[in-house]
N, C-alpha and C positions, 0 to 999 in steps of 0.2 A: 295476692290471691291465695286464699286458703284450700290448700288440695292432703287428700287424706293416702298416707302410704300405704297402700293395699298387699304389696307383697315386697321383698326386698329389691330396689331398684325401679320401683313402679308405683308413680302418684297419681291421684285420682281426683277429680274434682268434677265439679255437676251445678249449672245456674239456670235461670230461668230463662225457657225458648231454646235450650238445646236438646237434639232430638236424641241425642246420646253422649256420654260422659266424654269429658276431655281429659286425654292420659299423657301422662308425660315419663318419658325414660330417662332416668339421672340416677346417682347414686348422692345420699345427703349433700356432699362436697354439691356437684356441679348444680342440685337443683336448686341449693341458696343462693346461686346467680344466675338464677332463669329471668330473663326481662319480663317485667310486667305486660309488653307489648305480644309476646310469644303468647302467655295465656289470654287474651284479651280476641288474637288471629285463631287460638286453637278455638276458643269459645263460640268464635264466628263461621268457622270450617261448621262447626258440629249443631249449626242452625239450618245447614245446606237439608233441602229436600232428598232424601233417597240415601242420607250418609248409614252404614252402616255398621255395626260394633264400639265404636268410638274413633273421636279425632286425637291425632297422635302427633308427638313431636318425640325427635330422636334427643340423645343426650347436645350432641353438636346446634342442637335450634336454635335460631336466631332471626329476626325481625325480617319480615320479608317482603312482598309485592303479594296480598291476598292470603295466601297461604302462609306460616313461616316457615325457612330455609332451614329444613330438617322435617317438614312437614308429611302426614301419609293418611291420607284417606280412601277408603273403597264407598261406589254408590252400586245399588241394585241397578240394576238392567231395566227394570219397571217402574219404578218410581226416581230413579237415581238422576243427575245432570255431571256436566265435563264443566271444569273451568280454566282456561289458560292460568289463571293465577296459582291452580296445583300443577301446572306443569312448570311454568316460569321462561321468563324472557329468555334466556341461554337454552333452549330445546339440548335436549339428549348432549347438557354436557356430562361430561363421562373421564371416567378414566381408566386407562388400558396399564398394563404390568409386561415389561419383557425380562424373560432370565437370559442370564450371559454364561460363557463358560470361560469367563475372565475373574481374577482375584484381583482386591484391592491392592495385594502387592506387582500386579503384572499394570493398574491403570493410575494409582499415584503419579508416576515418575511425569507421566503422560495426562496427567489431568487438565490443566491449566489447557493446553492444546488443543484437551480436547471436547472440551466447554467453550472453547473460544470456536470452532467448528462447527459446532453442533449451532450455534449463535448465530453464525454467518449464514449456515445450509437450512435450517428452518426459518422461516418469516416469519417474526412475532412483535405484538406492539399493537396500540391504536392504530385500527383501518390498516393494519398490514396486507401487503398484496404479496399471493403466491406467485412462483416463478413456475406452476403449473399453466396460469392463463387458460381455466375450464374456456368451451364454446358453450354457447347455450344448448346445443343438443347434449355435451357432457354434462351440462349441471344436470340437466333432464334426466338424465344416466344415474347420477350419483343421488339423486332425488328420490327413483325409484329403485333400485338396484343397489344402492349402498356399495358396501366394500366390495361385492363380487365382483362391482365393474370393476374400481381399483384396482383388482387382483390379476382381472384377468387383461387390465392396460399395462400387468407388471409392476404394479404397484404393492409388492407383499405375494406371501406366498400363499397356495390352497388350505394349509394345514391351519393361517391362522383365524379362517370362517368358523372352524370349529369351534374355536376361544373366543369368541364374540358374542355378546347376548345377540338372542334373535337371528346369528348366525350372520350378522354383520348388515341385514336389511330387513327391516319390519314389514307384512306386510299392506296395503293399502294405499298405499301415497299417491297423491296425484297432483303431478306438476299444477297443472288446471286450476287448482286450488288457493293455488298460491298469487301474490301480487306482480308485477311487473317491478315495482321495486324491490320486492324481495326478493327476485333473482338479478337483481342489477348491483345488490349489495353484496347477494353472496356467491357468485361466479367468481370474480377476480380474488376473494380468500378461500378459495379450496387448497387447503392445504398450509395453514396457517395458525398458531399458535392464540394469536390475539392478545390482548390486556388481562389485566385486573390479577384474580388468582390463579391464571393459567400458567401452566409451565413443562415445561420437562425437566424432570431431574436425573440424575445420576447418583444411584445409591449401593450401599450393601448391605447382607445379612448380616445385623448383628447379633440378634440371638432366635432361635429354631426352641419352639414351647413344644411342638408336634411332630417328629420329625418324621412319623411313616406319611401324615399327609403332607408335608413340606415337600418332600422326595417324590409323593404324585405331583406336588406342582408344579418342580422342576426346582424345587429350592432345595440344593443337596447340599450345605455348606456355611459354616460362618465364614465371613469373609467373602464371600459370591457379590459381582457386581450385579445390580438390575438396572433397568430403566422406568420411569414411569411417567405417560402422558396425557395429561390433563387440559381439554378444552371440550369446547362445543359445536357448534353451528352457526358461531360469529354474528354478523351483520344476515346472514338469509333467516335464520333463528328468532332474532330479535324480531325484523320487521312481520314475520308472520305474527309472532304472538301481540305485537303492536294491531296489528290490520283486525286481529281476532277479539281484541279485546273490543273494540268499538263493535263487532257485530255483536257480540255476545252481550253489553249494557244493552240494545237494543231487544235481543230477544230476552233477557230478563224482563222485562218490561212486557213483551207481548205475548208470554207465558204466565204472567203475573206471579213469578216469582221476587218474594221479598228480601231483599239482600240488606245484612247486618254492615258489610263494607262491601259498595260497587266495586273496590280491585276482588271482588269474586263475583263478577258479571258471570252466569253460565247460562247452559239453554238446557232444557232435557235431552238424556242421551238419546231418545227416538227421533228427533227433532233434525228436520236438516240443516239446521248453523249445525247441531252439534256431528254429523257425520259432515260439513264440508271442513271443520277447524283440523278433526282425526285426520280428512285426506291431505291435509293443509301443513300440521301438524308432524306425519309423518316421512312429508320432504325431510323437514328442517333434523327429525331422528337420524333418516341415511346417510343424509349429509353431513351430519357431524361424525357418525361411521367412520365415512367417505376418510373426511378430514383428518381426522385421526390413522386411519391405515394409510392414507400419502404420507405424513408425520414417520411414522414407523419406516415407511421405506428408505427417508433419507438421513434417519438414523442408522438404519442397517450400514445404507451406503459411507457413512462419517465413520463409524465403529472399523469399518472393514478399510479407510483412508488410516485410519492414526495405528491398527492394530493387524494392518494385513489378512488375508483371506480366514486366518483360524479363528479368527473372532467370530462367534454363532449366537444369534440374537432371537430367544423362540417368544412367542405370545403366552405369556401365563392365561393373562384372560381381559377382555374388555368389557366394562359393563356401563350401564345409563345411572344419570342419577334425577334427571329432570326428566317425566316424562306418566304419560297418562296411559294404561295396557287393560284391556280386558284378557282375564285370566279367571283360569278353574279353581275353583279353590272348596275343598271337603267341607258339605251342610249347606252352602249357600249357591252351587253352582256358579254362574260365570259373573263376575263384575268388573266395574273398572276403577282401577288402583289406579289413585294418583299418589306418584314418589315425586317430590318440589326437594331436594336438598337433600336423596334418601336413598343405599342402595339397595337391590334387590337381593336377600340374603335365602336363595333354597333349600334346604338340607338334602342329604343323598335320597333320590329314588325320584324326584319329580325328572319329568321328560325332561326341561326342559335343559336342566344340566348337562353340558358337554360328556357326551356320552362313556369317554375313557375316563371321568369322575363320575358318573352317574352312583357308583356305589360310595365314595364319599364325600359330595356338596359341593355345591357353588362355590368357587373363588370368592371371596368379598376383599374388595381393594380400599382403605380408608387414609387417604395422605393426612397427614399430619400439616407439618410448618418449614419452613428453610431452615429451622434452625435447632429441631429436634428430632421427631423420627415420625415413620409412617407404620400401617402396619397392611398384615393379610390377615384375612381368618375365613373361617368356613360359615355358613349356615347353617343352622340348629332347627330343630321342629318346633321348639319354644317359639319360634318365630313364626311360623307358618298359622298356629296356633291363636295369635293374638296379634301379629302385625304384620298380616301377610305376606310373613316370607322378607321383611323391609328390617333394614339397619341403619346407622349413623353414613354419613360419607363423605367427613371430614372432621377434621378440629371445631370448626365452628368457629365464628367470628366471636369477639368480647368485645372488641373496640372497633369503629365504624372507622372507614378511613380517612375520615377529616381530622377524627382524634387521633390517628393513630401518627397520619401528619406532624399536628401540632406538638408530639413528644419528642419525633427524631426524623432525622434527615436521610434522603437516600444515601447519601456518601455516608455517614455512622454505622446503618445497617450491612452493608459492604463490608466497611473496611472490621468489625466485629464477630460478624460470619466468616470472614479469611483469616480471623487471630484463629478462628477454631480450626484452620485447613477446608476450608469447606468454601470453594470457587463458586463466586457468583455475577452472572450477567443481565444485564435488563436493558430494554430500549430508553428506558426513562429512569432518573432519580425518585422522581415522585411514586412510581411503583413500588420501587421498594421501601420506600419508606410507608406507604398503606399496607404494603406484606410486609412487614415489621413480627419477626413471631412474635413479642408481645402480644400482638393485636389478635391473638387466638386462643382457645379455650387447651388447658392442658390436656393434650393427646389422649396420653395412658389414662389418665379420669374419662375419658370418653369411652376410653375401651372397655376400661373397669367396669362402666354402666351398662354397656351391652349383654357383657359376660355378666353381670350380677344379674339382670333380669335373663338370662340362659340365651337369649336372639343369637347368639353366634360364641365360635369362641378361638381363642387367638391363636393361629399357626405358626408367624414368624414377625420379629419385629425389624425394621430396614432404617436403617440412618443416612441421610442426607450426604452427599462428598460434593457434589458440584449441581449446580443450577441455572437453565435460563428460565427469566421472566419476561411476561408481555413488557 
């Protein structure tokens, strides 16, 4: 696909039947290996009725369900539609940041120990079940109420509402909305890690770019250990946007909207499929909340087993990466962003940032690979400007995991990531060998592209020490 580079870090391209240009954020490196399949999905995005400014893909995009995984579109309120395929099958996965007031030299000695803990104490893996055992009135809870309930069953503390997009529960959800089996799937994992690229890792600062806003985020330190937790809303997540996508081919149909690819079945946003999917929708958000702040707590608890009571484990910040919001935004008043593979990057002064950052930006959390580095950075106005307020929020896949299979074995990637010191555990071989870092796009080149096109810029960069995977 031939696309024309309009400013540094920002390719542009325009075909017949789209309502608006498809833009891609890469820096020369990563955009010579943008799949053909990424522009082909953005081209399709940007034939949606009601798309506005342009359909976007972060530097991390890659081939998706409907949208690509890196994908970010906004539609108007009046002519615009919702589609499960910009939200994506893993609803409000996300990932949250905690700082430690522990050194690499105080959790080395103790690592292996405490990666094998951390292994045991959280459930993770295909169909893993928590040792929480929700009722259906909690999942009900956690559906609407997100982390507050959490918080307030003990699960995490008050202070870390603050650090949580949306304040740890969106609002609108209505159980009601949802399937019978989608709460038959996702009650017995509240509170579980799951498959694929989910994980918790165990990292530290290795180098501080910004250090007065590092020091607001509680990163005072090279050498400082973190944590970082990465999932979604499991089996309740999935099944919604399964259950959702079926109604929605249906009302594409009886809205006579024309879809380039059915995986972007939508309805208009005024339309009732499309507010029962939002109330629908917005379970599967709190719930992964939910999930995530149970996560956190018996990390707390593991930290404070291997390292005794001084161990202090605070919430940098959690945010969404999968998920569809109507938000305010300067010229066009209220629309709804869909971020499929994308995070939410504010600059200082929007509400809706954590208000002890409100004067210097959003957190933005971007993990990397097991086998290189993640990083933090703030939000920029650049972004608000042109991708409302949206970043990269991840490496991004290069290699699918059947390829990534057929190169190397789970036991190789193990025993290669422990030549480098860097303890790793997974339910399965075949996991790690599909989280293979190979099989992801270079980090830092991801980062580079962000910051070349201004959307954010780097605070501190965090290196991997130990790892569980699903």
């Amino acid at each position: 696909m031939k696309a024309d580079l309009i400013r540094p870090g920002v390719w542009e391209f325009r075909e017949e039947g789209m309502n608006v240009p498809g833009r891609i954020y890469a820096t020369d490196k990563l955009f010579k290996t943008v799949e053909d399949g990424v522009f082909r999905q953005v081209s399709n995005v940007a034939k949606l009725p009601g798309i506005l400014k342009a359909s976007m893909a972060m530097p991390d995009a890659h081939y998706g369900y409907g949208f690509p995984i890196g994908g970010v579109a906004a539609f108007s309120m009046d002519e615009g539609v919702i589609s499960p395929g910009g939200v994506g099958y893993d609803i409000n996965c996300g990932v949250r940041l905690l700082t430690t007031n522990l050194t690499e030299a105080q959790v080395r000695p103790k690592l292996r120990e405490l990666i094998e803990k951390l292994f045991k104490n959280v459930p993770s893996g295909l169909g893993s079940k928590s040792k929480l055992r929700a009722s259906e009135d909690q999942l009900k809870l956690a559906c609407t109420q997100g982390s507050r309930w959490a918080v307030e069953e003990g699960y995490g503390l008050p202070e870390d509402l603050g650090r949580t997009e949306e304040g740890g529960a969106i609002d609108g959800a209505d159980p009601s909305k949802i399937s019978q089996r989608a709460r038959t799937r996702g009650r017995p994992q509240l509170g579980t890690l799951g498959s694929g690229n989910h994980f918790l890792e165990v990292g530290v600062v290795e180098k501080i770019f910004e250090p007065e806003i590092a020091k607001r985020f509680g990163l005072t330190r090279e050498g400082q250990i973190t944590v970082m937790v990465h999932c979604g809303s499991r089996g309740l997540g999935y099944q919604i946007a399964d259950d959702y996508i079926k109604v929605m081919l249906g009302a594409a149909r009886k809205y006579g909207i024309t879809l380039s690819d059915k995986e972007l079945a939508c309805a208009p946003l005024s339309s009732k499929e499309a507010e029962d999917y939002v109330a629908a929708m917005y379970c599967g958000v709190n719930y992964a909340f939910t999930n995530r702040q149970v996560i956190t707590h018996w990390v707390r608890e593991t930290f404070e087993d291997v390292f005794g009571g001084d161990a202090e484990l605070d919430l940098l910040y959690d945010v969404c990466h999968n998920i569809a919001k109507f938000e305010e935004h300067d010229g066009v008043g209220q629309v709804c962003v869909h971020r499929k593979g994308a995070t939410r990057a504010f600059p200082a002064g929007r509400i809706e940032v954590p208000k002890d950052l409100m004067d210097v930006g959003q957190p933005v959390i971007v993990p990397g690979d097991m086998g290189t580095a993640s990083y933090v950075l703030v939000g920029q106005e650049q972004a608000m400007e042109e991708t409302w307020g949206s970043v990269c929020h991840g490496a991004g896949r290069k290699l699918s995991r059947s390829a990534a299979k057929r190169k190397v074995s789970g036991e190789q990637v193990k025993q290669e990531l422990e030549a480098q010191g860097k303890i790793v555990m997974a339910d399965s071989w075949k996991t790690l060998a599909e989280e293979a870092p190979f099989a992801y796009k270079d980090v830092d080149e991801v980062i580079r592209s962000v910051e070349l096109a201004g959307l954010a810029k780097s605070v501190v960069r965090l290196s991997p020490l130990g790892v569980v995977k699903g």
